[in-house]
VMD Tcl script that draws the C-alpha trace (Angstrom):
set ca {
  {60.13 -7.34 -40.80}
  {56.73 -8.30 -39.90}
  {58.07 -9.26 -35.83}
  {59.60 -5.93 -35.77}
  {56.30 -4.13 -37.35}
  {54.28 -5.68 -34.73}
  {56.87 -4.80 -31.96}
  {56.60 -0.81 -33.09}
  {53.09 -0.57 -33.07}
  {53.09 -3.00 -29.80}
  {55.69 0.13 -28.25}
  {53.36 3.12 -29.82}
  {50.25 1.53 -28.28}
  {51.75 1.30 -25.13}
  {53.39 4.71 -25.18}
  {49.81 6.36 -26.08}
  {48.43 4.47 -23.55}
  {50.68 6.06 -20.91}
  {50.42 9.19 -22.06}
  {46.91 9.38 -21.81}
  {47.34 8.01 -18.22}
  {49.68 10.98 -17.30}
  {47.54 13.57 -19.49}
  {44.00 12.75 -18.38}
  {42.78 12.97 -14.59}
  {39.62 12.43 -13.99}
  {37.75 14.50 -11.20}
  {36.72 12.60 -7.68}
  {33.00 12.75 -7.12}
  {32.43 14.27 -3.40}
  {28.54 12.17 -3.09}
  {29.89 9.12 -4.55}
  {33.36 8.78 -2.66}
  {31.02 9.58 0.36}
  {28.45 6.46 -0.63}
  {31.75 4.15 -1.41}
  {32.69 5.11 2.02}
  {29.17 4.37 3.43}
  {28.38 1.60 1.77}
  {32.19 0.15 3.18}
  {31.45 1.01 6.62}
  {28.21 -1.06 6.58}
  {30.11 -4.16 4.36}
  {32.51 -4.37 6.81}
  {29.79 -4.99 10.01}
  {29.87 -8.34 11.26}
  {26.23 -9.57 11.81}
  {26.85 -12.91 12.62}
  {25.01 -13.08 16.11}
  {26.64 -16.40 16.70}
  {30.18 -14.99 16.47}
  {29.48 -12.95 19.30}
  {30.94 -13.29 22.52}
  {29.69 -11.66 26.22}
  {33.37 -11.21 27.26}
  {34.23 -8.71 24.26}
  {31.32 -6.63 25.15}
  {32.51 -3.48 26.66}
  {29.68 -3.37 29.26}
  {31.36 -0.19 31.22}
  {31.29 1.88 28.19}
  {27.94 1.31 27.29}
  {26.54 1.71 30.98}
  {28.38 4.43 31.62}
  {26.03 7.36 32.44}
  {22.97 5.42 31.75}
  {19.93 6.25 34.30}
  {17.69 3.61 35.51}
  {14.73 4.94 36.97}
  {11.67 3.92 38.29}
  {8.08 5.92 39.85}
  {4.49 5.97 40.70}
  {2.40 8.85 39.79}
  {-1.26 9.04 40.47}
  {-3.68 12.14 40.54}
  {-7.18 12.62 40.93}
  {-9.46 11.74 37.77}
  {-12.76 13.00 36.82}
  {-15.18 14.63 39.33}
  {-18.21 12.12 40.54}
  {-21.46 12.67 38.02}
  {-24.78 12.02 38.78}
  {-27.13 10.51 36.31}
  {-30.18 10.68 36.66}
  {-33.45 8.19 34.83}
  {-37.28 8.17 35.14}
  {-37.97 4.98 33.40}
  {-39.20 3.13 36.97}
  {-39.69 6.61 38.84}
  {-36.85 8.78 39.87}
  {-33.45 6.92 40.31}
  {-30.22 8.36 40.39}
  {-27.12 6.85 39.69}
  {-23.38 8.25 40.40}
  {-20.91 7.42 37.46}
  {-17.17 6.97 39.50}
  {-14.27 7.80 37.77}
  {-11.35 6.18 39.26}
  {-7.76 8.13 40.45}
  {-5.46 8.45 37.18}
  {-2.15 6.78 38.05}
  {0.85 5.57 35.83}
  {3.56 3.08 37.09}
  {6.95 3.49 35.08}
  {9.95 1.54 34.71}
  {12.73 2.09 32.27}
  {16.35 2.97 31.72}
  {18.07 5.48 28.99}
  {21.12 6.56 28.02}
  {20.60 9.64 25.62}
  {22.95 12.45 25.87}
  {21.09 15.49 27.10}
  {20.73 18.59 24.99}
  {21.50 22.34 25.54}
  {18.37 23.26 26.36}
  {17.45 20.43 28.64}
  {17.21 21.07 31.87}
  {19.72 18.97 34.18}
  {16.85 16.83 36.59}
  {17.79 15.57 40.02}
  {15.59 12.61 39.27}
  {13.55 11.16 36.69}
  {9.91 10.61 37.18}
  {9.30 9.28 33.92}
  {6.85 12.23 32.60}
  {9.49 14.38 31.39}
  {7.90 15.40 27.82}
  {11.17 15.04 26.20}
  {10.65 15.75 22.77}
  {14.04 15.58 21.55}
  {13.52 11.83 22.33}
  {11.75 11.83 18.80}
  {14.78 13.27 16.72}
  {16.67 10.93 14.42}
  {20.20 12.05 15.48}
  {21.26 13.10 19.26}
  {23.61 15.23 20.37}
  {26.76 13.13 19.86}
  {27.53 10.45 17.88}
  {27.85 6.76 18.88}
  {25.42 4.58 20.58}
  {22.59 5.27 22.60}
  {19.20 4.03 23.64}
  {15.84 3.93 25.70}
  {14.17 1.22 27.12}
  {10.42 2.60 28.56}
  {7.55 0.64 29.84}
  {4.48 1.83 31.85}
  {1.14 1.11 32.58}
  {-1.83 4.32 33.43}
  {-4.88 4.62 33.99}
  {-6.23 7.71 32.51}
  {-9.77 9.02 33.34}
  {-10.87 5.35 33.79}
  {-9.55 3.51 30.79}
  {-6.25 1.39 31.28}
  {-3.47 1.44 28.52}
  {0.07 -0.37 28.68}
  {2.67 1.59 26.91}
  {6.09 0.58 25.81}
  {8.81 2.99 23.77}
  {12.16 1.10 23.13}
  {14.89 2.30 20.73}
  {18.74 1.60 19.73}
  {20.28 3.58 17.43}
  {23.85 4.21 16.33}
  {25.40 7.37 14.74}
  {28.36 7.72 12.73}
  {29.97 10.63 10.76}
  {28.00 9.08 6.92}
  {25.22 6.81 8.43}
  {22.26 6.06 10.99}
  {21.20 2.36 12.19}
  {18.20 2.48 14.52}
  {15.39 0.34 15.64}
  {12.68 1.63 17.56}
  {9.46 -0.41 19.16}
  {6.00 1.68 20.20}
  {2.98 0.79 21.72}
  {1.04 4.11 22.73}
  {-2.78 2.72 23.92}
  {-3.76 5.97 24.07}
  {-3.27 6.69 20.44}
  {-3.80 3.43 19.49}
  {-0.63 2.75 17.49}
  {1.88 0.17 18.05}
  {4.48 -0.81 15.48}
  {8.82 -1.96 15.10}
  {10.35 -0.22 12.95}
  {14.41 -0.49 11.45}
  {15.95 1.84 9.43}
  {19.52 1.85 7.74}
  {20.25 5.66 6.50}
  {22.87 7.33 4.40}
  {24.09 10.17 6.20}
  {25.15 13.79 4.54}
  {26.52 16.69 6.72}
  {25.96 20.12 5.27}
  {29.17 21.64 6.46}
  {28.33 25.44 5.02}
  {24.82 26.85 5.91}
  {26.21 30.61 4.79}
  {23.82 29.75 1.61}
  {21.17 29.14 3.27}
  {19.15 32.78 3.18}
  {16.10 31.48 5.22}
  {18.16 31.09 8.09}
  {18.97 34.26 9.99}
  {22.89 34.72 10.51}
  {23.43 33.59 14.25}
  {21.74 29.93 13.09}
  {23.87 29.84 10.40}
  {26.23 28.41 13.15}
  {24.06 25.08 13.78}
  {24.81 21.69 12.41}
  {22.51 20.23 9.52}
  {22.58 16.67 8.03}
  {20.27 15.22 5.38}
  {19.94 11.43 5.13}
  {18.04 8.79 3.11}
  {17.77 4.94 3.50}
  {15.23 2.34 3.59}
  {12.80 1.46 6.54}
  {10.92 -1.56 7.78}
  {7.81 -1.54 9.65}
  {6.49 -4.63 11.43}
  {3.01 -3.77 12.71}
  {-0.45 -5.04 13.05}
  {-2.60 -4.54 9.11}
  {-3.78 -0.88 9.19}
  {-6.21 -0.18 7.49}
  {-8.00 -3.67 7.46}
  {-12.07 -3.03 8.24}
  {-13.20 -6.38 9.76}
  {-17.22 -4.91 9.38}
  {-16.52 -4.22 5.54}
  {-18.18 -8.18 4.71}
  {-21.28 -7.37 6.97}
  {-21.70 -4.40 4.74}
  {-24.30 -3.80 2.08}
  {-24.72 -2.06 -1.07}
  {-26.43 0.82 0.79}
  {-24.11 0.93 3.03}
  {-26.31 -0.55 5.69}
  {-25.09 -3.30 8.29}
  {-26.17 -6.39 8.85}
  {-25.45 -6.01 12.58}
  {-28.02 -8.49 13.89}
  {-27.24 -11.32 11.77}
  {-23.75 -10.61 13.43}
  {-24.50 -10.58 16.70}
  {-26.12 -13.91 16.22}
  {-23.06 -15.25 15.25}
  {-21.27 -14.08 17.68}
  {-23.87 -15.76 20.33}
  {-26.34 -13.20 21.41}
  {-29.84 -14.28 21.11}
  {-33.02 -12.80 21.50}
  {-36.66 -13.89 22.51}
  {-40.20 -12.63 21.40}
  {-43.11 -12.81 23.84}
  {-45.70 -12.80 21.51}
  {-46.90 -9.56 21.52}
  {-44.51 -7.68 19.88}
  {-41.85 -7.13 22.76}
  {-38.90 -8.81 22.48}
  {-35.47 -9.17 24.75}
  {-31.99 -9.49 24.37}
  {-29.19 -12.00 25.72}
  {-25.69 -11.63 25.49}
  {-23.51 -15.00 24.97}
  {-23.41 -15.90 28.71}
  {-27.24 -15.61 28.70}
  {-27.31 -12.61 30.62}
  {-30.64 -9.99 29.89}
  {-28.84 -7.13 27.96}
  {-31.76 -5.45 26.73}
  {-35.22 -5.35 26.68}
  {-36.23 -3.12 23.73}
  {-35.16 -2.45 20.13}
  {-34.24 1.01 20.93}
  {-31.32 0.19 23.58}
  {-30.29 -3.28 21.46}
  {-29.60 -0.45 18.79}
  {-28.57 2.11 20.81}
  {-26.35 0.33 23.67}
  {-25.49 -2.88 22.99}
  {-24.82 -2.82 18.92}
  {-22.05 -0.36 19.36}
  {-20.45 -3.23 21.86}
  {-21.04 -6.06 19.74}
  {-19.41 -4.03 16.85}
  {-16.04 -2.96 19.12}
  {-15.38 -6.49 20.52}
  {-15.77 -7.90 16.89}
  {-13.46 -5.45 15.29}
  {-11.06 -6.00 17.70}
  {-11.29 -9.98 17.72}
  {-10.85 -10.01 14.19}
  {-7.48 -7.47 14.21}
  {-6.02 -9.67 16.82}
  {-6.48 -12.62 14.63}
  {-4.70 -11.35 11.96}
  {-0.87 -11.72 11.76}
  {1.34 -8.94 11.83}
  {2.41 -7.26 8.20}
  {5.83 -5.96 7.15}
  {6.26 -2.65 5.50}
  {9.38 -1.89 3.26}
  {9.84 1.76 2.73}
  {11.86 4.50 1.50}
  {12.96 7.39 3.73}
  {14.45 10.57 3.12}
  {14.79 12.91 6.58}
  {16.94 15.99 8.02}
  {17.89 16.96 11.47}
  {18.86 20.72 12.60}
  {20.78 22.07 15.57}
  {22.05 25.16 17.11}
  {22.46 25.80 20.60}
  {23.75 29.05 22.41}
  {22.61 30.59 26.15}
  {20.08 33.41 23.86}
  {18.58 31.25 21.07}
  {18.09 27.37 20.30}
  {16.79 25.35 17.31}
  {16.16 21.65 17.18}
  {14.32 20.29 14.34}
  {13.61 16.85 12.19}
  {11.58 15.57 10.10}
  {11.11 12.13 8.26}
  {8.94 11.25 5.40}
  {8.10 8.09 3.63}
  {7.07 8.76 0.11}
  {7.16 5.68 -1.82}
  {6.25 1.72 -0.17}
  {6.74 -1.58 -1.64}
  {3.78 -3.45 -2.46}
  {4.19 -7.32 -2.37}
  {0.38 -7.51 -2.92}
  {-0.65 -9.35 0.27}
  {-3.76 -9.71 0.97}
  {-3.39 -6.75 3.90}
  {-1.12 -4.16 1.77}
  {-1.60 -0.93 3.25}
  {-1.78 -0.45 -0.83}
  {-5.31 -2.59 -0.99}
  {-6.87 -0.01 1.27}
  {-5.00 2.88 -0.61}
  {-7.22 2.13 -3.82}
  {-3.66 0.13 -4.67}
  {-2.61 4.11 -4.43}
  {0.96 5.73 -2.83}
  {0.68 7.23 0.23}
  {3.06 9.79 2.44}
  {3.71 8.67 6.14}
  {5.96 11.35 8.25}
  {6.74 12.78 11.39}
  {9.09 15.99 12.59}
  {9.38 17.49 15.75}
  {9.94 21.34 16.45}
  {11.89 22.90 19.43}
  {12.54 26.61 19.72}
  {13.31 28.97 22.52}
  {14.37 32.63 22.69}
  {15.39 35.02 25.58}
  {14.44 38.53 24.78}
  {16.25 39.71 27.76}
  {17.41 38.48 31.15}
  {13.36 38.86 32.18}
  {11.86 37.40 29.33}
  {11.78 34.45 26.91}
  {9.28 32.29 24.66}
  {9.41 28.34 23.53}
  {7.88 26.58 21.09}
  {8.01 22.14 21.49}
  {6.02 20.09 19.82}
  {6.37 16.81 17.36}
  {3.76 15.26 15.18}
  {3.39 11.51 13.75}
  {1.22 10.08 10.78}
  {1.46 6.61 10.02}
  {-0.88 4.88 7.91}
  {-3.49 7.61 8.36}
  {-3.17 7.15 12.33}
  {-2.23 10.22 14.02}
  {-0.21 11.26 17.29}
  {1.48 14.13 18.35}
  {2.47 16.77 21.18}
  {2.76 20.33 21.81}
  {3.81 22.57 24.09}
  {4.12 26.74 23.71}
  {4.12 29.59 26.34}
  {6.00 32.57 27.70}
  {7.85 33.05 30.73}
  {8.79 36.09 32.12}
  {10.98 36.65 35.70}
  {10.47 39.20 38.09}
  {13.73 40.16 39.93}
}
mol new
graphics top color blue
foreach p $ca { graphics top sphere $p radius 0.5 }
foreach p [lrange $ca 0 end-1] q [lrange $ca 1 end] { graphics top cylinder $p $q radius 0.2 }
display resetview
């Protein structure tokens, strides 16, 4: 009696137990089969460089429609100035600002947008702002490989912008290296991104009905930032309570001397022993500022280059048609790890959060056959350094 008890209850258990298997079905969650899908996709990558083999590259595909290109552009720079000083009598000196000229070399494949105008050849000015946006045109893999060194209005800067990036259908891999002298900004970045298409923009009210037709995709992932420490103020241990700086004492060190004749004049030599200044007022007024640049930049080229782990949330809009175009992005980075290293960003951030972004704008409009307006522009902010581009106008055709 007791087997046959336990097989009953042993039969019902398994009979509710199928029931409630039939009964209950439990609804698929769109965001998380999407993840499971992402999150699969990347799993499944084989990053084992030593597994790779030259021969299973498919070089033709990812040549095809590259451009190479290669130029020289130069320009007259500033205008010839006279200066003028009556210290010994009149002299006159002429200050002479040296041509501007650049000297590019790169090669990109980047599939051109709607509103780009086809070029015959590439100089490597274009201002192509689109250059900026997280996502291209199509998906798969693309890139840019940009180096160049100008001279602009007498200073010389070496510039490099390299990026890969692949895009799929639920995610974004890039990596991205700039150098921009000019702004003074050079970092490497990575990013690995979850990507979400937004399939129905009749919802969106702010958009007016004819952009309702673009393509919008959110994403979100986490970034990584190799760069020099930004923020760091080498001159903050010459500084004193008043906020004074002890700017002799560190010239000394760094081997300028000075000599007193006796009655109360005194002259200036720079490490080589060369006479850089013969009065207080020009040692202060001249030189200091020099000492204090060449210091500050001895001491950040010292220092070893910090990593940055961040999280990233960004969108990218676009809508194309022969009347009317939209292209916008935008990125921001709202929350950083802090391994509390001695250079944290965070240390200089009164051990604070901070918001680094960027986004890029481009708009155009034909009113008519005759006349039209654009709007370009992008803007960056990373660690409280700052870079950006703009471009606006009208055009209007007379026919």
């Amino acid at each position: 009696m007791k087997n046959f008890l336990l097989l009953v209850l042993t039969l019902l258990t398994l009979t509710a137990t199928s029931q409630d298997t039939l009964l209950v079905e439990k609804p698929v969650d769109p965001i998380l089969s999407k993840l499971n899908t992402f999150h699969n996709k990347i799993s499944t990558l084989n990053l084992n460089i030593s597994t790779l083999k030259l021969d299973d590259i498919n070089w033709k595909k990812i040549t095809k429609f590259a451009t190479i290109y290669g130029a020289v552009n130069g320009g007259n720079s500033l205008s010839d100035v006279d200066v003028y000083s009556v210290t010994n009598g009149l002299e006159t000196q002429t200050v002479v600002t040296p041509y501007d000229y650049s000297v590019i070399l790169g090669v990109r494949k980047i599939s051109r947008m709607g509103y780009e105008p086809k070029e015959a050849f590439k100089t490597g000015q274009e201002n192509s702002f689109s250059d900026a946006a997280t996502i291209g045109k199509v998906s798969g893999f693309e890139y840019l490989f940009e180096v160049s060194y100008v001279r602009q209005e007498g200073e010389t800067y070496n510039n490099q912008h390299h990026f890969l990036r692949y895009i799929d259908d639920t995610y974004i891999l890039k990596g991205e290296y700039l150098e921009d002298g000019f702004a003074d900004i050079k970092y490497f970045e990575t990013s690995q991104r979850y990507r979400h298409q937004v399939k129905d923009l009749s919802k969106l009210d702010f958009l007016p009905k004819e952009l309702k037709k673009g393509k919008l995709s959110l994403n979100i992932g986490a970034a990584q930032r190799l760069s020099e420490p930004y923020g760091f103020n080498p001159l903050e241990e010459w500084q004193l309570s008043n906020g004074n700086l002890h700017y002799t004492f560190l010239a000394i060190q760094e081997g300028y001397t000075m000599q007193f004749d006796g009655q109360g004049g005194v002259e200036y030599f720079d490490p080589s022993g060369n006479s850089v200044a013969t009065s207080t007022e020009i040692w202060e007024g001249v030189v200091i500022p020099t000492v204090l640049s060449d210091y500050t930049e001895k001491k950040r080229n010292e220092l070893e280059n910090t990593i940055q782990h961040s999280l990233v949330l960004g969108f990218d809009y676009y809508f194309y048609s022969k009347k009317i175009w939209l292209h916008s992005w935008g990125n921001v980075m709202p929350w950083h790890y802090n391994d509390g290293g001695e250079f944290s960003y965070h240390r200089y951030n009164n051990d604070e959060q901070w918001y680094d972004y960027s986004g890029g704008l481009i708009f155009g409009y034909k009113y008519s056959k005759n006349l039209g307006v654009f709007v370009e522009g992008k803007y960056n902010k990373y660690w409280n350094r700052e870079w950006h581009d703009f471009s606006f106008g009208i055009n209007y055709i007379i026919f």
